[in-house]
TIMI-2910 file (N, C-alpha, C, CB; in pm, 1 decimal, decimal comma, always signed):
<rs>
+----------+----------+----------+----------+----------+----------+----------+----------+----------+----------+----------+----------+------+
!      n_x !      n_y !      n_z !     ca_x !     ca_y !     ca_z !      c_x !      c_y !      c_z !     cb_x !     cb_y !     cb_z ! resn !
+----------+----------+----------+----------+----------+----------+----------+----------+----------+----------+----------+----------+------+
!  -6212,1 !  -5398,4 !   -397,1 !  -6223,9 !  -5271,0 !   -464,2 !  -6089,4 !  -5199,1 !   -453,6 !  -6339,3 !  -5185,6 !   -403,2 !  Unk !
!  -6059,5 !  -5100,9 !   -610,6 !  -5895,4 !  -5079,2 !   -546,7 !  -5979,2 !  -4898,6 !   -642,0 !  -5677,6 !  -5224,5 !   -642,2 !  Unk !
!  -5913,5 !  -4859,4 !   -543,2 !  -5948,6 !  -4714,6 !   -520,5 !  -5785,5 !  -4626,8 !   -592,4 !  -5984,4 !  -4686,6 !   -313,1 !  Unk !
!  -5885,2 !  -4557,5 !   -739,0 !  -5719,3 !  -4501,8 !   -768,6 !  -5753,6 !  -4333,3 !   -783,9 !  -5630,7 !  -4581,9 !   -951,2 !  Unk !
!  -5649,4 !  -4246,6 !   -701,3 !  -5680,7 !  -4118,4 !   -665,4 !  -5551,8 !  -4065,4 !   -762,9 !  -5684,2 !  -4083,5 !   -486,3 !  Unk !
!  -5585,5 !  -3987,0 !   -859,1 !  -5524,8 !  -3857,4 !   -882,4 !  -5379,1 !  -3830,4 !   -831,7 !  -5611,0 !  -3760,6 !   -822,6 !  Unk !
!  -5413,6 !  -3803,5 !   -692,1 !  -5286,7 !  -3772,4 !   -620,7 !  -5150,1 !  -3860,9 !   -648,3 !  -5320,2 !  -3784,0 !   -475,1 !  Unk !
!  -5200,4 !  -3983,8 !   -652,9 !  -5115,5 !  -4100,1 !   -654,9 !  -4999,0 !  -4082,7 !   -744,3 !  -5191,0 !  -4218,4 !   -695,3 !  Unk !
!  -5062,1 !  -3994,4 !   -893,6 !  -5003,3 !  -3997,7 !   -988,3 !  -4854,5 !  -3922,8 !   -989,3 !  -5091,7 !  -3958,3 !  -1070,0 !  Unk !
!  -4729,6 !  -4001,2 !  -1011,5 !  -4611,9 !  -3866,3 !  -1019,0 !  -4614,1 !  -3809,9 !  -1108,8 !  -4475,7 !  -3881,9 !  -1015,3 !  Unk !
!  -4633,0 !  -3665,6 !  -1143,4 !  -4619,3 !  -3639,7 !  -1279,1 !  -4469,5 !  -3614,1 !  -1314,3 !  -4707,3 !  -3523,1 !  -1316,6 !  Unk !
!  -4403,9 !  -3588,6 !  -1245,8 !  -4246,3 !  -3563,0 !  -1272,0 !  -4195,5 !  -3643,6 !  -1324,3 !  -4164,1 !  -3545,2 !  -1177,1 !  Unk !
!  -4231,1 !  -3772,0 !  -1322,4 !  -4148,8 !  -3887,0 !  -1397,2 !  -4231,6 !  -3916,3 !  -1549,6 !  -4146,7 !  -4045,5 !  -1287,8 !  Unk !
!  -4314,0 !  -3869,6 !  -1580,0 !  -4375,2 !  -3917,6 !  -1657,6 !  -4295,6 !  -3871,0 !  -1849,7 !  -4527,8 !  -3865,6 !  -1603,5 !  Unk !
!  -4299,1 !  -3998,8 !  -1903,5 !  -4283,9 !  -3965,1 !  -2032,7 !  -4399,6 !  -3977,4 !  -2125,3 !  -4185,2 !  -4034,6 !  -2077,5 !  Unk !
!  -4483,2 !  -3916,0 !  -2103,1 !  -4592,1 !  -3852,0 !  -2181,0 !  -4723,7 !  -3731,4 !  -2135,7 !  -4654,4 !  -3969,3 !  -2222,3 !  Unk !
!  -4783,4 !  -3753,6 !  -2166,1 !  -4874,4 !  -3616,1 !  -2136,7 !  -4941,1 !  -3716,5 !  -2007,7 !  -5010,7 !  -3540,6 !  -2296,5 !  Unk !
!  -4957,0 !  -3647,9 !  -1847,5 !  -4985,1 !  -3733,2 !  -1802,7 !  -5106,7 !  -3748,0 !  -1791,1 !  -4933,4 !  -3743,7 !  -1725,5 !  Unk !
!  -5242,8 !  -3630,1 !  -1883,4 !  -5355,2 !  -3649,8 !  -1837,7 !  -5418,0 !  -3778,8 !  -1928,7 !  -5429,9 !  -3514,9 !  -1839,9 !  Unk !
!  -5322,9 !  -3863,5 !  -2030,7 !  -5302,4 !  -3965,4 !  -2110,5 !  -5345,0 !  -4070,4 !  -2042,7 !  -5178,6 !  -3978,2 !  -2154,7 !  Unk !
!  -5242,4 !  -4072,8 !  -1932,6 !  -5227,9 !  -4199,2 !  -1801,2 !  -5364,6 !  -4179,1 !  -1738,7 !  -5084,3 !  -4172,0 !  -1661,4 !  Unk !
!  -5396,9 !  -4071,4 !  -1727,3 !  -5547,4 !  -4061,8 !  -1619,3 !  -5623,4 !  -4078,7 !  -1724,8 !  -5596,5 !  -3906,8 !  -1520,1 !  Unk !
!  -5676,1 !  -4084,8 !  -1834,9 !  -5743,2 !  -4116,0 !  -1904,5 !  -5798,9 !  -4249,2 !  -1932,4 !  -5702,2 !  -4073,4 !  -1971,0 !  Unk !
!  -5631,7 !  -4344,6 !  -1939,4 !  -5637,0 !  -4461,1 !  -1974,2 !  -5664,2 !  -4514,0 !  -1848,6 !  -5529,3 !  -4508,1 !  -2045,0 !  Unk !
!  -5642,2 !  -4495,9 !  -1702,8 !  -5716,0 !  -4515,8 !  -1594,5 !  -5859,4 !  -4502,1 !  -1591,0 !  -5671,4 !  -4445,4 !  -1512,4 !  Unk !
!  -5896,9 !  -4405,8 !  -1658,6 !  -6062,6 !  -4394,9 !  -1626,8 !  -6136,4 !  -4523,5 !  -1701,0 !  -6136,0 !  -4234,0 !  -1697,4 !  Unk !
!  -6021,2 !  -4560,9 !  -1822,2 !  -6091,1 !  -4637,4 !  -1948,0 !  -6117,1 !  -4788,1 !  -1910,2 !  -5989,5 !  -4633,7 !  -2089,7 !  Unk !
!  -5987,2 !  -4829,4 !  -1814,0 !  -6037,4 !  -4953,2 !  -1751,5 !  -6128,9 !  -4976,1 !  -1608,6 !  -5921,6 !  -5019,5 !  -1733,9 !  Unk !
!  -6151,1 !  -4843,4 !  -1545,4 !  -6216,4 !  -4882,4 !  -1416,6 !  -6381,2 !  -4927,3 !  -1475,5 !  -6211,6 !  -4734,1 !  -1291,1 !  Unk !
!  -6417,5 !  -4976,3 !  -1344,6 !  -6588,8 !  -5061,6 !  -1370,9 !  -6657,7 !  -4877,5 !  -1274,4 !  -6629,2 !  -5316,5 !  -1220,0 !  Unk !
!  -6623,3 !  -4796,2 !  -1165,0 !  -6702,2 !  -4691,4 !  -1149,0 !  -6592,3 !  -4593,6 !  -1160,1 !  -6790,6 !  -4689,9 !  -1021,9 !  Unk !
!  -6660,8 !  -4480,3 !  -1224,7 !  -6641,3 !  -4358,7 !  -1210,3 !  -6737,4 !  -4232,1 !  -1132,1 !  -6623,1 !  -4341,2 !  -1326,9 !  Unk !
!  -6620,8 !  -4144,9 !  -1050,4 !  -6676,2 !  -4066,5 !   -930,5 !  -6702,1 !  -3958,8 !   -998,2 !  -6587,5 !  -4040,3 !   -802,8 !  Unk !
!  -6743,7 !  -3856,7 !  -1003,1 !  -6707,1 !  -3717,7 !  -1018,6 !  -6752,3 !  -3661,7 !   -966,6 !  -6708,9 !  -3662,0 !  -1104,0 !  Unk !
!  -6679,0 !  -3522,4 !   -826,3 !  -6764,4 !  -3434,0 !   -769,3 !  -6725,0 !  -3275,8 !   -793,0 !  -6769,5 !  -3470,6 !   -625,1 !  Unk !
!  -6806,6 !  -3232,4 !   -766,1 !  -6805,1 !  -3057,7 !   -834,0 !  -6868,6 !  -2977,6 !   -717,7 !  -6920,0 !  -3026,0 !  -1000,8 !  Unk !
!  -6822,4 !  -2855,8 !   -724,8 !  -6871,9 !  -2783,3 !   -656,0 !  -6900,5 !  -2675,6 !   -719,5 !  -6814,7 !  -2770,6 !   -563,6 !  Unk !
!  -6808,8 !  -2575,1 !   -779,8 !  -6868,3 !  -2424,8 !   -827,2 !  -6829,8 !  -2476,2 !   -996,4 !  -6760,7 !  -2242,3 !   -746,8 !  Unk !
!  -6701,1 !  -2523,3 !  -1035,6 !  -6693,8 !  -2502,8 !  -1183,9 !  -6650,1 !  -2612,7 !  -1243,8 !  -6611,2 !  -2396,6 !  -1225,9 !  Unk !
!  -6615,9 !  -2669,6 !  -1329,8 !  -6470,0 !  -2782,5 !  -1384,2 !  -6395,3 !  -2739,5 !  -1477,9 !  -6502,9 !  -2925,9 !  -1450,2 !  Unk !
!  -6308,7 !  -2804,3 !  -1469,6 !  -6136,9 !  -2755,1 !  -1537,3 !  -6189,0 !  -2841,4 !  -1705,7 !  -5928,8 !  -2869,6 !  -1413,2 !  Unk !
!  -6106,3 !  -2789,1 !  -1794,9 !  -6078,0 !  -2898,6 !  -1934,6 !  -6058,3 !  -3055,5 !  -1866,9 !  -5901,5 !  -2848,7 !  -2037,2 !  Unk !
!  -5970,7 !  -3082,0 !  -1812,7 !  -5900,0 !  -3158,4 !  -1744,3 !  -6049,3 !  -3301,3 !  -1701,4 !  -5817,0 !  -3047,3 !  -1603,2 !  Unk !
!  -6094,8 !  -3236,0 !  -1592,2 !  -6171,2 !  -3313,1 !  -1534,7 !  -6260,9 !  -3310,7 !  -1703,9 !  -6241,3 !  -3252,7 !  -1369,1 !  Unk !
!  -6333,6 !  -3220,0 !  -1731,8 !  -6393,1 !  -3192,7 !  -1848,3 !  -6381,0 !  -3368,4 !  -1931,6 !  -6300,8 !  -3045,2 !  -1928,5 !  Unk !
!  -6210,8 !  -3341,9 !  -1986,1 !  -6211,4 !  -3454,8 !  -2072,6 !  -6215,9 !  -3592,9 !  -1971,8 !  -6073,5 !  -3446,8 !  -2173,8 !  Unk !
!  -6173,9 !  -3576,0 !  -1882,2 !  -6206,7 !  -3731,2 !  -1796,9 !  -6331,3 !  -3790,9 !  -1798,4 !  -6189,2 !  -3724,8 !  -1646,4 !  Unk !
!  -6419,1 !  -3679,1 !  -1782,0 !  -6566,9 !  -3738,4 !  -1793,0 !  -6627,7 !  -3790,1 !  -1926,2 !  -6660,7 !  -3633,2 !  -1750,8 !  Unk !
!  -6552,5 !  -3705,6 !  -2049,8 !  -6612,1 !  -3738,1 !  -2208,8 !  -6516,8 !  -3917,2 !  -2193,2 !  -6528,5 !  -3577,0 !  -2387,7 !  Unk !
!  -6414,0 !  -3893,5 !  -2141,8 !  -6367,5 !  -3997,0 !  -2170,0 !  -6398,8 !  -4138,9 !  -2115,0 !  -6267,6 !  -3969,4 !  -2158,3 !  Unk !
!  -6460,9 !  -4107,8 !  -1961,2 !  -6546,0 !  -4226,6 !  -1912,0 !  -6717,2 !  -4291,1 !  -2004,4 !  -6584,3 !  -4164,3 !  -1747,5 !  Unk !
!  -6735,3 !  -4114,6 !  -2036,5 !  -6871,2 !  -4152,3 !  -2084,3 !  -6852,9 !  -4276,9 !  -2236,6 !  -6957,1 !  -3980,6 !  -2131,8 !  Unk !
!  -6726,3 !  -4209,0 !  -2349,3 !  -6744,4 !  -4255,9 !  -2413,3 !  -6704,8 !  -4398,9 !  -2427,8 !  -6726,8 !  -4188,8 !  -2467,8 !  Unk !
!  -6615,7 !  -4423,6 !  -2333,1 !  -6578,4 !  -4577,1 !  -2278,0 !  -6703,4 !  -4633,2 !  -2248,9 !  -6481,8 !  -4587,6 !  -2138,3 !  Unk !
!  -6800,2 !  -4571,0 !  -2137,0 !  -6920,9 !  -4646,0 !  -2132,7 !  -7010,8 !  -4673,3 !  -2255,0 !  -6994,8 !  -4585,6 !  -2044,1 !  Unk !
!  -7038,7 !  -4608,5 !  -2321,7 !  -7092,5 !  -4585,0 !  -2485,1 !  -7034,3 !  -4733,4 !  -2556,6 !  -7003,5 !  -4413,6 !  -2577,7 !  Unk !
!  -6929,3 !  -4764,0 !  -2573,5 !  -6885,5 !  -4832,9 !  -2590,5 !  -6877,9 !  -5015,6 !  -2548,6 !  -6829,7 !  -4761,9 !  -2579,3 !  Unk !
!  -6882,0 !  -5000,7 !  -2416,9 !  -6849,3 !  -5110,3 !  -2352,8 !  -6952,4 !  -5145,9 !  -2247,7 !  -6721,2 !  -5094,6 !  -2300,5 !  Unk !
!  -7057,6 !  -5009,3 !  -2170,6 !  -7086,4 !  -5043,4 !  -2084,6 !  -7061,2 !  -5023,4 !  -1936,1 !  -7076,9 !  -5111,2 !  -2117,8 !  Unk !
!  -6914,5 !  -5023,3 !  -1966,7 !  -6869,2 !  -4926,6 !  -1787,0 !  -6749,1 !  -4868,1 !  -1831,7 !  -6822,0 !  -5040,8 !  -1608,5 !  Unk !
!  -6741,4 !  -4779,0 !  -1757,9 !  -6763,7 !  -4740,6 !  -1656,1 !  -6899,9 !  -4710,2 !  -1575,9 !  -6702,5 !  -4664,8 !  -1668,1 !  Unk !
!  -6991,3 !  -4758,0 !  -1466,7 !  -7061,3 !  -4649,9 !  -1439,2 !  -7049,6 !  -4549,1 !  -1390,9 !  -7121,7 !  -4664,5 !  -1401,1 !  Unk !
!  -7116,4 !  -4460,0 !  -1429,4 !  -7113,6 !  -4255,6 !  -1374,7 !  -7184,0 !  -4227,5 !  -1304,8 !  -7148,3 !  -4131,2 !  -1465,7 !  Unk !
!  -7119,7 !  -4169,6 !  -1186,8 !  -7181,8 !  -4086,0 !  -1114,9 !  -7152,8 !  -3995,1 !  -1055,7 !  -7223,5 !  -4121,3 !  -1059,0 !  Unk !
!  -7216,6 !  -3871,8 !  -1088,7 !  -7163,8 !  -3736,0 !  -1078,9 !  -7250,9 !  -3653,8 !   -965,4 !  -7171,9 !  -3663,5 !  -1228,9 !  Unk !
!  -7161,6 !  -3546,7 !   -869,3 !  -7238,7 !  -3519,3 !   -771,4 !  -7218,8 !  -3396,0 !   -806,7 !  -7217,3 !  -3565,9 !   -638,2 !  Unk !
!  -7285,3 !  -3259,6 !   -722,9 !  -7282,5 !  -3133,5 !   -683,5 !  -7299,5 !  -3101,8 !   -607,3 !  -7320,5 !  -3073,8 !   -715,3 !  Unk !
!  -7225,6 !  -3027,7 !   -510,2 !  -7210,3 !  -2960,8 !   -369,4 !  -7276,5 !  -2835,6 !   -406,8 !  -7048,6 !  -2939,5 !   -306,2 !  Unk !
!  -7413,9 !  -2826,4 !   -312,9 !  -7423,6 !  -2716,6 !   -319,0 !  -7450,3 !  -2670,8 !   -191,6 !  -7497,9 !  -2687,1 !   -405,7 !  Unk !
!  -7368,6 !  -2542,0 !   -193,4 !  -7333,7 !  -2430,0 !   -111,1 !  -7340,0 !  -2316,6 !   -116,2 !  -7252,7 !  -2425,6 !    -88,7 !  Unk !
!  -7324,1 !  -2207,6 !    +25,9 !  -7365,4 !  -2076,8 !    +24,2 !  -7346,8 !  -2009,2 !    -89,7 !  -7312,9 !  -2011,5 !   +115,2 !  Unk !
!  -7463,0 !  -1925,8 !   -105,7 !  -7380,6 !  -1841,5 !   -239,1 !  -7271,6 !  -1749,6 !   -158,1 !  -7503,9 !  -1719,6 !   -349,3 !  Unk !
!  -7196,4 !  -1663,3 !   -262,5 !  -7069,2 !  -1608,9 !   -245,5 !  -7161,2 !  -1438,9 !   -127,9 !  -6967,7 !  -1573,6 !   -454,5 !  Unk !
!  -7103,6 !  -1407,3 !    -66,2 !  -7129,8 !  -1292,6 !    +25,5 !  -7225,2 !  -1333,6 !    +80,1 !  -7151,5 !  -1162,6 !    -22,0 !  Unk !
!  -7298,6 !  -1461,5 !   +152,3 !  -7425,1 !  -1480,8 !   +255,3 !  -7387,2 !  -1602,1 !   +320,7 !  -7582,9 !  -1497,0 !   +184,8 !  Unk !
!  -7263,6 !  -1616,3 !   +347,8 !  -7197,1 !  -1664,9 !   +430,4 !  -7173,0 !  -1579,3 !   +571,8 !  -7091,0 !  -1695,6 !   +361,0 !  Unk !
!  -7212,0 !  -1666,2 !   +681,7 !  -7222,6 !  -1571,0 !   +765,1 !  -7124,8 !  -1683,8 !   +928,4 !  -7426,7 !  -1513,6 !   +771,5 !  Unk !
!  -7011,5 !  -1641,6 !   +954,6 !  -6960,4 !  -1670,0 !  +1063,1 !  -6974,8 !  -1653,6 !  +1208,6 !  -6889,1 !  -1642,6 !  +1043,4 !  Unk !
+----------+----------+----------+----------+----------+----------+----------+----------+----------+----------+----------+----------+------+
</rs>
């Protein structure tokens, strides 16, 4: 299993849009992760249309998407 993180990515060197490269990453992996907690960005947004519609297509990626859920905001208590 080869595990590819985000972070990895340089964007400084890149000659193109780099959420392109993460895209075309999502398009060949066999799983896709996604975890959330309060909101999501465009960003992640299109990563997920873009796994889904790869799966639509082909079959995999499989998806699986989580949610953290946590205190609401002011009933947090230290």
């Amino acid at each position: 299993m080869k595990i590819i993180r985000w972070e990895k990515f340089l964007d400084a060197m890149s000659e193109t849009r780099l959420q392109d490269e993460y895209n075309q990453e999502v398009r060949k992996c066999d799983i896709f992760v996604s975890l959330f907690f309060t909101k999501t960005g465009k960003f992640t947004k299109e990563e997920f249309e873009t796994a889904f519609e790869q799966f639509n297509k082909t079959g995999k990626p499989q998806i699986y998407t989580y949610f953290k859920k946590g205190a609401k905001v002011g009933t947090l208590t230290v």
